[in-house]
N, C-alpha and C positions, 0 to 999 in steps of 0.2 A: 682790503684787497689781498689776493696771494700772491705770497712772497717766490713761490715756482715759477720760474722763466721759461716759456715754450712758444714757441712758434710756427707755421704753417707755410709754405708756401704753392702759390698758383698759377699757371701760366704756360704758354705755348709759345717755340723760339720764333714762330715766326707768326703770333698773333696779337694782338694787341697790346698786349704788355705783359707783363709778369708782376706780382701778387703777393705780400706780406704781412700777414699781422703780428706782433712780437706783445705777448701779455706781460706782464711779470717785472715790468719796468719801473723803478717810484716817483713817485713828483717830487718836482724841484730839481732833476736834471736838465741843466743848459742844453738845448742841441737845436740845430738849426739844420737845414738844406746842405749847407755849404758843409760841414761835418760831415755827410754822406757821399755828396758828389767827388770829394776828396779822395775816397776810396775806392768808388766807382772808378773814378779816370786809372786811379794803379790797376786796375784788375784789366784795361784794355793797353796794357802798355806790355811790348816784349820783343825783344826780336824771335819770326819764326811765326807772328800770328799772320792771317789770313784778310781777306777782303771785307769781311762781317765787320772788321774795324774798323775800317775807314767809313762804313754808313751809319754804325748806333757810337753816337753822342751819349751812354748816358748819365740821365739825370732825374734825383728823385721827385717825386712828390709827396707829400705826408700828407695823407688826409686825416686821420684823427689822432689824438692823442697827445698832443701839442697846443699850445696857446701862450702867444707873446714870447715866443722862444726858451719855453721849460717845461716839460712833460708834467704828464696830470695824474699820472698813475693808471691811466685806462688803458686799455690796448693801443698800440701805437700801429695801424694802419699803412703802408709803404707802396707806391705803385710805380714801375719805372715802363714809361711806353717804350713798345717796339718802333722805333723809324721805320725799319722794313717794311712794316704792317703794308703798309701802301699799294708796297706792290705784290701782293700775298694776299690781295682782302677778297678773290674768288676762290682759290685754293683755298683757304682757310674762313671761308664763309660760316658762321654761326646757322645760316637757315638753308633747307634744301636748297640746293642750285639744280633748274633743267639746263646745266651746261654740262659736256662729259669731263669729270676732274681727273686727270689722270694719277693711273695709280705708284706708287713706290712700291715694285715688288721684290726689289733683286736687294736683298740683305746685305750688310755687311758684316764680313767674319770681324769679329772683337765689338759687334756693336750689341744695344738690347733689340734690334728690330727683327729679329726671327722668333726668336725663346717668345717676345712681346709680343706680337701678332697672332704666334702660337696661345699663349698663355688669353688673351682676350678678347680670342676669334676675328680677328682684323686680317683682310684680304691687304686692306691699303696701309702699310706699313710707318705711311705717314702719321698715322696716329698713337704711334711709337716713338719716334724718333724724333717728334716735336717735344716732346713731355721729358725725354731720356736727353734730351741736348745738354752739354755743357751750359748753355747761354743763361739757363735758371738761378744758374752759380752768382749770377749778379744781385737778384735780389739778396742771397741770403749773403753777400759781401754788404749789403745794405743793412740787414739785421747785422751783421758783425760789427758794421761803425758805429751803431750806435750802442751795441756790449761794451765794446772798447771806450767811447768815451764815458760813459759808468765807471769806468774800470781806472780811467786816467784819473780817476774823481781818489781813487787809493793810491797812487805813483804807482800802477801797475802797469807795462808798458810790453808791448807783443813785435818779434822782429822776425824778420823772416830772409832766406837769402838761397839761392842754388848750389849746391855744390857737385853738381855730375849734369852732362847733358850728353846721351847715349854711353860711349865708354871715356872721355872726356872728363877730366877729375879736376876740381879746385881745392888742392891738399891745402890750401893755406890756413893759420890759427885764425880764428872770427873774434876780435879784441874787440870788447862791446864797447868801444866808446864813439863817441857821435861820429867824427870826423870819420870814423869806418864804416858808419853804417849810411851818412851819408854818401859815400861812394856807392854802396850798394844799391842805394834808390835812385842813385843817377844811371844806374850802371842798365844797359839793352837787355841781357839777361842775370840781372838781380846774384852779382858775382862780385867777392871782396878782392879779387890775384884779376890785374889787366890781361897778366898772359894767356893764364885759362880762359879766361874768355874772349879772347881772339881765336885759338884754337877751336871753341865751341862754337863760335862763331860761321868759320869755315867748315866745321863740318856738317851745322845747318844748310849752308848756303849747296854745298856736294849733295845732300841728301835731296834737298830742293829739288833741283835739275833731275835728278836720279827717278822722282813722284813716288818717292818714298816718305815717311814722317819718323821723327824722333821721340823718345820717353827719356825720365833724367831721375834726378833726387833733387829732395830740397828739404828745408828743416825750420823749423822755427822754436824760438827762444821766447819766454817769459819771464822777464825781471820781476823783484820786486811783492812776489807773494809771499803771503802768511803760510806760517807750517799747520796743518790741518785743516785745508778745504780737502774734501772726499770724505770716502769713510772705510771702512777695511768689513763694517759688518753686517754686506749684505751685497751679493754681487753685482748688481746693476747699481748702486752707490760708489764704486773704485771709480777714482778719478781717472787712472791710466785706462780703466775699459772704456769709457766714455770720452776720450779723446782719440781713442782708436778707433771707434765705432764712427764718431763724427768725421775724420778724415778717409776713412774709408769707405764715406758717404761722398766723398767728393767723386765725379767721376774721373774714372780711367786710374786712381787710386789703386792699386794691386800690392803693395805692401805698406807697414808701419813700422816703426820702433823707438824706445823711449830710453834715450842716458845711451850708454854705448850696444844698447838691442842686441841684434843674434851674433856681437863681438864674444860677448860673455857667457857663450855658449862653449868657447873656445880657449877660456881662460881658468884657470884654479880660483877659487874663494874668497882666495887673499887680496887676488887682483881685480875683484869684482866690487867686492862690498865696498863702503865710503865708511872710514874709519869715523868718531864721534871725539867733536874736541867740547870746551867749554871756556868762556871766558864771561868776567862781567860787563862787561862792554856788548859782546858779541849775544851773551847767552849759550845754548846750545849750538853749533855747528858742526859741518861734517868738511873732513880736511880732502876730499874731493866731492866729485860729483859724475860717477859713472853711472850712476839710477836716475838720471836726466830729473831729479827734482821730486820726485814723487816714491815712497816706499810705502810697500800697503794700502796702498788705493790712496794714500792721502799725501798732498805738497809735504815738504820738509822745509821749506821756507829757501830753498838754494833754488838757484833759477832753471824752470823747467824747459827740459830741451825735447821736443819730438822730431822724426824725421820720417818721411813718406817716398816713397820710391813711385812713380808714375810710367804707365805703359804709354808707347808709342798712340797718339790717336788715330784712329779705327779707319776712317773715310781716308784713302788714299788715291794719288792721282795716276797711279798706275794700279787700279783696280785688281783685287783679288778674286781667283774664284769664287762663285757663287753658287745658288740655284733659284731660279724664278720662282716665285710660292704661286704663281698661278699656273703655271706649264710645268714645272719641277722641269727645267730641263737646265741644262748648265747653262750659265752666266757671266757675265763680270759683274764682280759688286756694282751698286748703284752710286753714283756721286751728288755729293753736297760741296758748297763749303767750307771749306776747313783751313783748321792751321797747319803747319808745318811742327812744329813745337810751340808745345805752350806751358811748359813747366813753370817762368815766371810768374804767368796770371795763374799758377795754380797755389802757390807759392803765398800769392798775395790772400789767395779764395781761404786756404789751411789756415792763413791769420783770424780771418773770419769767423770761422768755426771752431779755433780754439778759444777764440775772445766769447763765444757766445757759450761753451762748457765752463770756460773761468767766470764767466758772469754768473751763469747757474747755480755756481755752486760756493758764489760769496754771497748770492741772495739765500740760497739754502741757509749758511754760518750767518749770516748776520741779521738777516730781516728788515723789516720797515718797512711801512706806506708811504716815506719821505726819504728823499735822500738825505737830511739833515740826519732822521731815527739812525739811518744806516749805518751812516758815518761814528756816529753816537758808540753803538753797540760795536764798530770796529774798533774802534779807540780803545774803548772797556778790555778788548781783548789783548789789545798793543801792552797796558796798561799789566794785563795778566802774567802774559810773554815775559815782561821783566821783572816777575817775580819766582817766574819758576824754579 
C-alpha cells in the first residue's frame, strides 16, 4: 500500500450528508465509531453557535476500511448524514423538479457566493454556498480523529484553546498540564482565565442583539513530536508551509502564524532565535521555543505551537449591502443560518487539520503497511536520536 496520506472530501450543507475517504492509513490501528463521534460532538459545542446545532446530532458511519474494530490498510470510507436533509429534499433535489426552486441571488459580502456563481456561471447562488459552507468542516474533523488516534499510537497529543474573541484578550500562560486543559474543554468558549471569558462572553451576547457576528484567535499546540518530520528541501515538503496552507483551508481563516509569528518581525535576532543547549538525558534542545516547534520546514522535536486569527462570519442578521445577480439592483444580503461566533468549533476543526499534516508526514518518515512496521521503524529512529 502507500505510505501517502491524502484525502477527499464530498458533500452539500444541506444534502444528504457529507463524504470522506482518507487513503494512507495502516492496518492494525484500533478505531471505532465512538473515536469519531468524540470529536464530532467537540466541533458542535461553543458558545455563540447558531440553530444548525441544536438539529445535526453528528454521527459517523465507516463504510469501508474497518473490520472487527482495526483498520485494514485500504481506504477508510467515512459518511456523516445531514438531519436536515428532510427538510431540504426539494431544494436540494438530485433529479429535475417541475416545481419553481427558488433562487439565492443576493450575495453576501465576505462570502464565496458572488466570485462562485461568477467563476461557474450559476444564476442560483445556491450551488455555492452549499459546497463553500463551514458545515463540510465536519467530515474532515472526522478524518482528523482518526489521524489523531494514529498519532496517540506515538504519545503524540494535539491541544487547542481561544485566546481573543473580537478585541477581547485571554493574556494568561497556557501551562500544559491536564487539570488546565481540562478546564479548557469544559470551558463554553475553549478559554484557560474565567475572567476573560465572561468578558467574551458578554460581548457575544451585545453583538448578538446588535445582528452583528464576531471573529477571534485561537492556537493550537502539539506535544510530543520527533525532530525531523518535514523537510527543508523542496518547497511544498516544509512542514510550516503545509500547516499553513491546511489552516487556511479552514474557512473564514484570514491569517496564520507559527512560534511567536509576525512578533518577530518586531524584535532584533538575539530575541528571536531559540538558543541550542545539549544534554545526555535530554539530547539536543533548544532553551526556548519562539519558532513554535518547527525550523526549516522540519519539527525540532519541542512542541509545536500554530495560531490562526479568524474573520467575523459572513451571513449577518442585520444584513449588508448587496446587489441582486439577477437585477444587479441593490440589495440586502441574503440570509442563512448562522452563528454568531464560532471560533471554538474552529479551534477544534485547526486540531483536525493539523492532526491529519502531522499524520502525513510521520507516514512520510516512518512507513509501513502495519501499524506494528510503523511503530518498528519509529523506535529505530528514537533509538537513533540517542546516539547522536
Amino acid at each position: 500500500m502507500s505510505t501517502k496520506l491524502r484525502y477527499l472530501t464530498a458533500g452539500e450543507s444541506h444534502g444528504q450528508g457529507l463524504i470522506s475517504v482518507l487513503e494512507g492509513m495502516p492496518s492494525g490501528l484500533d478505531l471505532t465509531k465512538e473515536d469519531i463521534d468524540r470529536e464530532l460532538k467537540r466541533r458542535q459545542t461553543g458558545y455563540g453557535r447558531g440553530n444548525r446545532m441544536k438539529i445535526e446530532k453528528d454521527e459517523v458511519r465507516i463504510l469501508s476500511g474497518v473490520r472487527l474494530g482495526k483498520t485494514l490498510g485500504s481506504p477508510i470510507a467515512l459518511f456523516i448524514p445531514n438531519l436536515d436533509w428532510e427538510n431540504w429534499k426539494k431544494i436540494m433535489s438530485l433529479s429535475p423538479s417541475e416545481e419553481k426552486i427558488p433562487y439565492f441571488s443576493q450575495p453576501r459580502p465576505g462570502h464565496a457566493d458572488l466570485v462562485g456563481g461568477i467563476k461557474y456561471r450559476f444564476r442560483d447562488l445556491r450551488n455555492v454556498l452549499e459546497r463553500a459552507s463551514a458545515r463540510e468542516t465536519a467530515v474532515r474533523v472526522a478524518v482528523g480523529a482518526v489521524c489523531k488516534k494514529l498519532l496517540s499510537q506515538f504519545d503524540i497529543l494535539i491541544l487547542s484553546r481561544v485566546i481573543q474573541i473580537g478585541p477581547e484578550k485571554d493574556q494568561s500562560d497556557w501551562n500544559l498540564t491536564l487539570q488546565n486543559y481540562q478546564r479548557v474543554e469544559k470551558s463554553p468558549l475553549r478559554c484557560t482565565d474565567e475572567n476573560s471569558e465572561r468578558r467574551m462572553m458578554e460581548l457575544i451576547d451585545r453583538i448578538k442583539k446588535s445582528g452583528d457576528t464576531l471573529g477571534g484567535i485561537f492556537e493550537v499546540m502539539v506535544k510530543g513530536l520527533p525532530p525531523g518530520l518535514g523537510s527543508y528541501i523542496q518547497w511544498d515538503l516544509k512542514l510550516d508551509a503545509r500547516l499553513a496552507f491546511a489552516m487556511m483551508s479552514i474557512q473564514a481563516i484570514v491569517g496564520v502564524e507559527i512560534g511567536i509569528g509576525f512578533t518577530a518581525a518586531t524584535r532584533p535576532g538575539s530575541q528571536v532565535q531559540d538558543e541550542i543547549a545539549y544534554s545526555a538525558e535530554k539530547g539536543f534542545y533548544r532553551l526556548s521555543n519562539r519558532a513554535g516547534g518547527i525550523e526549516g520546514g522540519m519539527t525540532t522535536g519541542e512542541p509545536l505551537l500554530v495560531r490562526a486569527a479568524m474573520k467575523p462570519i459572513s451571513t449577518l442578521r442585520r444584513p449588508l449591502r448587496s446587489v441582486d445577480i439577477m437585477s444587479k439592483k441593490q440589495v440586502k444580503a441574503g440570509m442563512e443560518r448562522s452563528d454568531v461566533c464560532a471560533v471554538p468549533a474552529a479551534s477544534v476543526i485547526a486540531e483536525a487539520v493539523v492532526a491529519i499534516e502531522i499524520a502525513r508526514a510521520m507516514r512520510e518518515k516512518f512507513g509501513g503497511d502495519s501499524l506494528e512496521e510503523m511503530r518498528e521503524n519509529f523506535l529505530a529512529y528514537q533509538n537513533y536520536l540517542r546516539r547522536v
